[in-house]
C-alpha positions as CSV (number, residue, x, y, z in Angstrom):
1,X,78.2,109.6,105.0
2,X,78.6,106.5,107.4
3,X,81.9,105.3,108.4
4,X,82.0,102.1,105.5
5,X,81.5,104.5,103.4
6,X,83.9,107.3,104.1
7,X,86.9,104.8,104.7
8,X,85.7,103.4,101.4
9,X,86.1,106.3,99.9
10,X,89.4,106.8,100.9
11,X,90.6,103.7,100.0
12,X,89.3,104.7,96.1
13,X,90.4,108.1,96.2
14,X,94.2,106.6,97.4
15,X,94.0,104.1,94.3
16,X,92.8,106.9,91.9
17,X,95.5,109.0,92.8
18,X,98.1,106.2,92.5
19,X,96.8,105.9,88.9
20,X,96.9,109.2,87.7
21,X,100.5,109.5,89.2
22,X,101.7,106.7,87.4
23,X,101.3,109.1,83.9
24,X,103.6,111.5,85.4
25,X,105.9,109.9,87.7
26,X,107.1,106.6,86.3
27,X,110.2,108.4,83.7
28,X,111.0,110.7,86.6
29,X,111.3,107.7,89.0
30,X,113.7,106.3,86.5
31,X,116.0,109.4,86.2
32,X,115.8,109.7,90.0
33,X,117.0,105.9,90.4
34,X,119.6,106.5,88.2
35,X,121.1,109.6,89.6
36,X,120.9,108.0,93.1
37,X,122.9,104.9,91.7
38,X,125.5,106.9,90.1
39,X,125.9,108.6,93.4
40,X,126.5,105.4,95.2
41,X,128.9,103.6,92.9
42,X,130.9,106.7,92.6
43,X,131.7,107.0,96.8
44,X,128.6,109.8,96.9
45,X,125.7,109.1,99.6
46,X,122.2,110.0,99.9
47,X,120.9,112.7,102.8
48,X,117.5,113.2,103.6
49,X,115.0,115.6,104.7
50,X,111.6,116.5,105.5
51,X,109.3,117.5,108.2
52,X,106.4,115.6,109.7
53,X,105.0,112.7,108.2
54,X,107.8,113.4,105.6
55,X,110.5,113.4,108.5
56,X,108.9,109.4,108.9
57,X,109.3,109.1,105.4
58,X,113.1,110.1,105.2
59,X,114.2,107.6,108.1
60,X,112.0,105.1,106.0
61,X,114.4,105.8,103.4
62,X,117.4,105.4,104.8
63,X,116.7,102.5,106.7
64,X,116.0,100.5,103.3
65,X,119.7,101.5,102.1
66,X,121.3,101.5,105.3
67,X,120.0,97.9,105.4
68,X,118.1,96.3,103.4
69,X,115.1,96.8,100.9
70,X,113.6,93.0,99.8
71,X,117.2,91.8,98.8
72,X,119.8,90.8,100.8
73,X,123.2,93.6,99.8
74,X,125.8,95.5,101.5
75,X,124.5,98.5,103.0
76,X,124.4,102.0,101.2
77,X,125.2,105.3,102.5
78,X,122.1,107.1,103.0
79,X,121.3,109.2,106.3
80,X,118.1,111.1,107.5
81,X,118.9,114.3,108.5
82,X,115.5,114.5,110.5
83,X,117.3,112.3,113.4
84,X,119.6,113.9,115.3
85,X,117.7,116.1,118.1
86,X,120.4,117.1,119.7
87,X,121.9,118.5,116.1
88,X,118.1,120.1,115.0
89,X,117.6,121.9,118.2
90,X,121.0,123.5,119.1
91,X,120.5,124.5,115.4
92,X,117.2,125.7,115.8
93,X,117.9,127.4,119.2
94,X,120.8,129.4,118.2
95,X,119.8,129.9,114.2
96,X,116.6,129.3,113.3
97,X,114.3,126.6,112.5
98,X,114.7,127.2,109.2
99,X,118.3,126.1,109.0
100,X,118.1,122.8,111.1
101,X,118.5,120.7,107.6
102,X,120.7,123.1,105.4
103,X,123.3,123.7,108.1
104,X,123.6,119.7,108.0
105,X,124.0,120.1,104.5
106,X,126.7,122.2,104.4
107,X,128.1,120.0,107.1
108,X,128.1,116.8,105.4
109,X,127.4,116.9,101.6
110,X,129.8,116.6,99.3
111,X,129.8,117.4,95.3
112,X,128.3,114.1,93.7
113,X,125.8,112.9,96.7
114,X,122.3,113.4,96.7
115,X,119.2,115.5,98.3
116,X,116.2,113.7,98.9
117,X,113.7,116.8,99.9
118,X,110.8,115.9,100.8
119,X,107.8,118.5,101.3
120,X,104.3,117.7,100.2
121,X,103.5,121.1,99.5
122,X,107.0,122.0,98.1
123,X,107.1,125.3,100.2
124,X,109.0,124.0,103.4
125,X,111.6,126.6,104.1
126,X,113.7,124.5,106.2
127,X,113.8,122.3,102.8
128,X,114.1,124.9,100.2
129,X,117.1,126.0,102.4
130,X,118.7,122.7,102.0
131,X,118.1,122.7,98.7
132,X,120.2,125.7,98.1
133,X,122.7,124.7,100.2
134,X,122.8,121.1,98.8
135,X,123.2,123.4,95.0
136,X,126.1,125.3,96.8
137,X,127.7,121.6,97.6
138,X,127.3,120.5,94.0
139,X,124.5,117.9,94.9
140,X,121.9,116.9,93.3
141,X,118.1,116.7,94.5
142,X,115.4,114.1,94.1
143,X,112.7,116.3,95.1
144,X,108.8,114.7,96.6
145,X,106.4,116.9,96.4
146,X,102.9,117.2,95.4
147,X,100.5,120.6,95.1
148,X,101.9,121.8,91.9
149,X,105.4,121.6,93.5
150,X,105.6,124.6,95.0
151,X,108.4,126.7,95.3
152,X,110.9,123.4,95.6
153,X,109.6,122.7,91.8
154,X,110.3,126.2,90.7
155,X,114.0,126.0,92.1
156,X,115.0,123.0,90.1
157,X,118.2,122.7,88.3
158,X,118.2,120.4,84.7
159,X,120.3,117.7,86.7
160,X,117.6,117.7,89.4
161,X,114.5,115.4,89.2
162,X,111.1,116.3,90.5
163,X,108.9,113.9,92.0
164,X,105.5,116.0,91.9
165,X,102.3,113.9,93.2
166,X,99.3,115.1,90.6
167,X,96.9,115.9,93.9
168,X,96.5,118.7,96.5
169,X,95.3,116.8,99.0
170,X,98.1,116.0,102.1
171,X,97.4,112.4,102.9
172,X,97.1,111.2,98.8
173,X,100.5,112.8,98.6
174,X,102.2,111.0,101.3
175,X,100.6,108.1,100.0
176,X,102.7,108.3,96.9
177,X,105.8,109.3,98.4
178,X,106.1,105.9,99.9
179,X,105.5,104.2,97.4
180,X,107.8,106.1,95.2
181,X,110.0,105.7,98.2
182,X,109.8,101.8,97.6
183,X,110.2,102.5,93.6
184,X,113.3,103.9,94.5
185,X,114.7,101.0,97.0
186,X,113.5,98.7,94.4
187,X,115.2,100.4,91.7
188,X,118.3,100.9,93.4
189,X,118.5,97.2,94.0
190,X,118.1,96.3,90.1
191,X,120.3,98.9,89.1
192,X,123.3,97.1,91.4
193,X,122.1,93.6,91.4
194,X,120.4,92.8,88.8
195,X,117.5,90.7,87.7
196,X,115.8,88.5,90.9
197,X,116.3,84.9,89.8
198,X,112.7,83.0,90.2
């Protein structure tokens, strides 16, 4: 396979996957939307956390609410808890590096904010651990995943909403999560400001 074609290919396989997630992801955006909203409005705020590509994708996050998406709005509380290296590595040092994102957790969430976990293969530990301890803080999470979901999806509470790309393959997932990411901004800024005027 030549180069035009293999980045070709890509570019299909990326648009095929974005198709079939459509099917499955589009009601769970909505639900996720909402519960992010309802956080917001009611004093709550939105922490994030992932590692890798998904650490890039949580700042991405935040930034959008911190300040702003398309729309011009007061900034929302969101923070990426991939940012702090001085906070990650003492915790990593003296715990373990599977704590670095649940000891924030218990740190700074409060009952009625929100988990965003990301983890394209839903088996992070360093998430799942913030998962439970976002579940011992009365949160709820918004959890992006792909792979069948992994252990993440099997730890789901009813008031939870999974975010599970329909593919196995790493870069197709993160490929979603952005754009879910941006389904989310986007949704976020409808919810509070209504319809664009044209």
């Amino acid at each position: 396979m030549d180069l035009i074609t293999r980045i070709t290919h890509h570019f299909n396989d990326s648009a095929a996957t974005k198709q079939k997630a459509v099917e499955v992801m589009v009601a769970p955006l909505s639900n996720a939307v909402e519960a992010l909203v309802n956080s917001l409005t009611n004093g709550g705020k939105i922490l994030a956390c992932g590692n890798g590509g998904s650490a890039g994708d949580c700042q991405h996050f935040a930034a959008e609410l911190v300040g702003r998406f398309e729309r011009e709005r007061p900034g929302l509380a969101a923070i990426a808890l991939t940012t702090d290296t001085s906070a990650i590595t003492a915790i990593g040092n003296d715990y373990s590096y599977d704590e670095v994102f649940s000891k924030q957790v218990h740190a700074l969430g409060q009952p009625g904010d929100v988990l965003l976990a990301i983890s394209t293969s839903g088996n992070s530990r360093n998430v799942i651990k913030a998962i439970e301890a976002a579940h011992e803080r009365d949160m709820t999470i918004v959890a992006l995943t792909g792979k069948g979901g992994g252990k993440m999806g099997a730890m789901l509470r009813d008031a939870d909403v999974h975010l599970c790309v329909p593919h196995d393959k790493t870069a197709r997932i993160q490929e979603v999560h952005i754009l879910a990411i941006h389904c989310l901004c986007d949704g976020i800024d409808l919810m509070l400001l209504g319809e664009e005027d044209e």
